[in-house]
N, C-alpha and C positions, 0 to 999 in steps of 0.2 A: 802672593796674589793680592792683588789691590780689592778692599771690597764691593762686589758689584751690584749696583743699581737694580733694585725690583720693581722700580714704581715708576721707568718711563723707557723711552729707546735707548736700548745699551748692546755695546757689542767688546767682548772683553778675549782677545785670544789669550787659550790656558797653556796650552802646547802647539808648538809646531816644527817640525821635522823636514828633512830632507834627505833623501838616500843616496846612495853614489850612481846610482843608473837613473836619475835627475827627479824621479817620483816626490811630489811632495806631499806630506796630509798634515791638515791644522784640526785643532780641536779649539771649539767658541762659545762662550756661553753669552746665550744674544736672547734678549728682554725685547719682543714685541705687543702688540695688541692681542689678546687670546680671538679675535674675531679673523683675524687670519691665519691662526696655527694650523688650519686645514688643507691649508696654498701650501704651507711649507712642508706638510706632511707628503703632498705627493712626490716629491722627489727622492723615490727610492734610492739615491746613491748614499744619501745619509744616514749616519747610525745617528742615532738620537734617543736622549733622555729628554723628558719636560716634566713640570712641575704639574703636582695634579692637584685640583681643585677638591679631588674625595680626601687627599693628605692633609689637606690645611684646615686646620680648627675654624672653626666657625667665625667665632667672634674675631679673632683676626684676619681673615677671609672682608668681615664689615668694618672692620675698624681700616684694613687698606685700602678700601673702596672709598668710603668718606672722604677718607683724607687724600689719596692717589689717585682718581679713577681714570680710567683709559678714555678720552674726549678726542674727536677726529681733529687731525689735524686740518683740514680745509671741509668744506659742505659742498658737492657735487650737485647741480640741479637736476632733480628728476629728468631721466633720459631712455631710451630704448638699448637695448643691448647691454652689454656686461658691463661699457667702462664709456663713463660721458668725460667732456670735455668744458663745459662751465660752471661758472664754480659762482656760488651766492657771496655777495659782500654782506660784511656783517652790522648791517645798518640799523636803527634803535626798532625799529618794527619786524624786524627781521632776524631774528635771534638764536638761530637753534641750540648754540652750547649750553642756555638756558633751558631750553624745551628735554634735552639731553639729561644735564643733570637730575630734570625735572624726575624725570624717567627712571634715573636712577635711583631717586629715594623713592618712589613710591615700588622699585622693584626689593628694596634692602627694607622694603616696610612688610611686605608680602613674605618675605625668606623669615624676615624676624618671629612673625605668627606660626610659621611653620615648626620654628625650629623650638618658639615656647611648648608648641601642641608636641613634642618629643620626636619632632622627624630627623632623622639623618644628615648629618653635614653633606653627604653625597650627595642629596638633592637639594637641599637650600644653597649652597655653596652653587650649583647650576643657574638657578636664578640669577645670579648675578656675574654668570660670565662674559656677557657685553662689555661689562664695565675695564675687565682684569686686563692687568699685566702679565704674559706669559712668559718664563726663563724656559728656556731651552737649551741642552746643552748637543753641537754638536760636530762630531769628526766626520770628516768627510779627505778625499785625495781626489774628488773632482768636482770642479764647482762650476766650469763653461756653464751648462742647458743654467742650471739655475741663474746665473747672473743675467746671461741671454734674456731667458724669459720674464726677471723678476726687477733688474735694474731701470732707472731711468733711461730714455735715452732727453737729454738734454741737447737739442740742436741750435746748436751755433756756427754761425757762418758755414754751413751744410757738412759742417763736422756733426756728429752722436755722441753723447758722454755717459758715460756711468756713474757719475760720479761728479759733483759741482768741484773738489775740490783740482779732479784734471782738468774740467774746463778753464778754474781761474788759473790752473799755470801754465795751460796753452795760452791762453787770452787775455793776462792779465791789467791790459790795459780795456777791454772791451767788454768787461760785464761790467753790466748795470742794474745787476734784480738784486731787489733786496729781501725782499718777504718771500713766504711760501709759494703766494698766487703767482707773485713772476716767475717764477723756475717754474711753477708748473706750468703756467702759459705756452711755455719753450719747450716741453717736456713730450713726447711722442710716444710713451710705449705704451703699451695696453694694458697693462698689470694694473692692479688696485695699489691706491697709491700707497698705502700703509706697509705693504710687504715690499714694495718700491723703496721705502726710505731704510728700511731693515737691509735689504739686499746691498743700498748704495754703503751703506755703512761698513755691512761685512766686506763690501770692497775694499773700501778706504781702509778698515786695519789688516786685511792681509795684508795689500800693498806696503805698507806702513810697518811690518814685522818681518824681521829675518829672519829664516827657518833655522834650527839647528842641525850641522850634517852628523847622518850618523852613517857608521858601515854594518856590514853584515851582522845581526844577532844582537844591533843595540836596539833598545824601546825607545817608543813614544810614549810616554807618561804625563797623562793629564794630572794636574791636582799634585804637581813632585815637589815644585820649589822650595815649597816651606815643611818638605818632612824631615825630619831629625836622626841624620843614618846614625848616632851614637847611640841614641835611645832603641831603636833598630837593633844594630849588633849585641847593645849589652843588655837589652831587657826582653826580647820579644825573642832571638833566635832559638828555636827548639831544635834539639840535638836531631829529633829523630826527622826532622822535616827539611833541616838543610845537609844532611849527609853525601847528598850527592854533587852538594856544588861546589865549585872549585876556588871560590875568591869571597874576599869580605865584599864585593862591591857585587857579587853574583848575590850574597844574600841580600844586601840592601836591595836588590831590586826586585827579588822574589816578595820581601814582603813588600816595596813599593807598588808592587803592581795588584798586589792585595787591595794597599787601602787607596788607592787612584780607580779602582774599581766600588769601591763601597762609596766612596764620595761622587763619581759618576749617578750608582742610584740615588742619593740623597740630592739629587736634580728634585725629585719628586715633591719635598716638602721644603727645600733651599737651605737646606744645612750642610754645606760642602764640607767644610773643615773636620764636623764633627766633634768639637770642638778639642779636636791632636789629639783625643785617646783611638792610640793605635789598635791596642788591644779590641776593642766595641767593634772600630773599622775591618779588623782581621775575622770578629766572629758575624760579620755581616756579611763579608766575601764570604765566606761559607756557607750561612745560608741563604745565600739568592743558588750558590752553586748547587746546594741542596733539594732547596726546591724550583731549578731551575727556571729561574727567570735572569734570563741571560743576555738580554739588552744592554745590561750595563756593563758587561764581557766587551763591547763591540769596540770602545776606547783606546784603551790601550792594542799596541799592534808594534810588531817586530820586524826589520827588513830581512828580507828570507838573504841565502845564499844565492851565490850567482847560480847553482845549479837549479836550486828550488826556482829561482824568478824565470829560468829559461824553460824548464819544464810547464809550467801555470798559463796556461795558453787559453787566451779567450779570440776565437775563429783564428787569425797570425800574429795577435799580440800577445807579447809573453807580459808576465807579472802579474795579472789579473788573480785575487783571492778573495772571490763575492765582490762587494763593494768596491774594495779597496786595490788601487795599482800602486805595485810596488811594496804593500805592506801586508803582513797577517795578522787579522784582532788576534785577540784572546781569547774570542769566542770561537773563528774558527779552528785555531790549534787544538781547544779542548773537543770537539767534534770530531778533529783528527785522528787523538789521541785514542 
């Protein structure tokens, strides 16, 4: 897995899957502004991990702010209703990204006092989440309402786009914006625009990514690529825990789905890797299973049998297991179970 960006807009697919009754689900770990992780939250079809502000030590919490902080991509002029339509040029009298940073030091001035007086990173770390960049990681198998709702619509010659990069290859003799403010001039959806540019993105690498097919009883495994199935079979396999499974490649995945599960929660403080001790990752599957916190169960996810997917009826459509069409977390099996 390539390393992913914290400190501005990033969209990195980790997994992505496709099953033979055509269901597909991707899992993405997508860095936007922390002032709209609230947009994204409403969209119940997501499982999601995010990175939490009470995880991250303080001092680096300020020291990414300083040097990365989250600054609006254009300035909207004060307007009525949810979402205005002009936008300030940034003329020497007229400055906000200055008045902004401004804002920001004197809020990283306020957190710092606090945090000498012995207050908790949970609350100084709040102070300054205007400024943050949020990683989110998330699996999803339907993504329509969201793009619907959250994408550009970019209008060109009475066509809608989601996306500049499909508009320049319908048109590609016909665009002419070059900066922010021209695409947004063109731009028609109601969405704010910062989970707009999050959303176009996540377009653009689905599109951009081939899913992998899989049949009946294979995984989607976020966080797989780089695990080490020799280290796997010859150093972690416990007699008494793989006794029931039939293949080297049934254990590689039992414990893969361990530690793609532990690196799921490590969303929280952005240490995916963990740095490949398997073992730390297997005893952290454990205890989230232990003390149940199982958010990060939601990830990984299995394509049922043809029998299971016809059975999972949500009103006439078969495949349905919570969220997911065509696939079962890990979380739901264990619920199951």
């Amino acid at each position: 897995m390539k390393q992913h960006n914290t400190n501005d807009f990033d969209v990195t697919v980790i997994a992505d899957s496709k099953n033979q009754f055509g269901n597909r689900v991707t899992s993405l770990l997508v860095t936007l502004p922390r002032i709209v992780l609230a947009e994204l939250n409403t969209h119940r079809m997501f499982s999601r991990n995010s990175a939490s502000s009470r995880a991250i030590p303080f001092n680096k919490m300020v020291k990414t702010i300083e040097e990365h902080p989250f600054v609006p991509i254009a300035w909207q002029k004060n307007h009525k209703g949810m979402q205005g339509t002009e936008y300030l040029s940034l003329v020497e009298d007229i400055y906000p990204p200055g008045d902004w940073l401004e804002g920001r030091d004197k809020m990283i001035e306020t957190a710092k006092k606090l945090h000498a007086d012995g207050v908790t990173k949970q609350l100084c770390n709040r102070l300054l989440e205007p400024f943050m960049w949020q990683t989110v990681l998330i699996t999803a198998s339907e993504w329509e309402n969201f793009f619907n709702l959250r994408c550009p619509q970019y209008n060109i010659n009475g066509t809608k786009f989601r996306s500049k990069k499909d508009a320049i290859k319908q048109y590609p003799n016909d665009i002419k914006y070059d900066s922010v403010l021209d695409w947004l001039q063109i731009n028609e959806s109601q969405a704010e625009i910062h989970i707009q540019k999050a959303a176009e993105m996540i377009w653009d690498r689905m599109n951009e990514s081939e899913p992998k097919k899989l049949e009946a009883e294979q995984w989607h495994v976020p966080f797989c690529d780089n695990i080490n199935d020799d280290i796997i079979l010859q150093k972690l396999a416990k007699e008494e825990e793989i006794k029931h499974l039939d293949s080297t490649f049934d254990i590689y995945q039992f414990y893969a789905i361990k530690i793609a599960t532990a690196r799921s929660a490590r969303t929280s403080y952005l240490n995916f890797e963990g740095k490949d001790d398997y073992s730390k990752d297997i005893e952290l599957h454990d205890n989230l299973l232990k003390y149940m916190h199982l958010s990060p169960f939601e990830h990984c996810c299995v394509v049922p049998t043809e029998k299971d997917y016809n059975l999972a009826l949500k009103g006439k459509e078969k495949g349905w297991f919570d969220n997911f069409h065509g696939f079962i977390s890990y979380r739901y099996m264990l619920r199951s179970n």
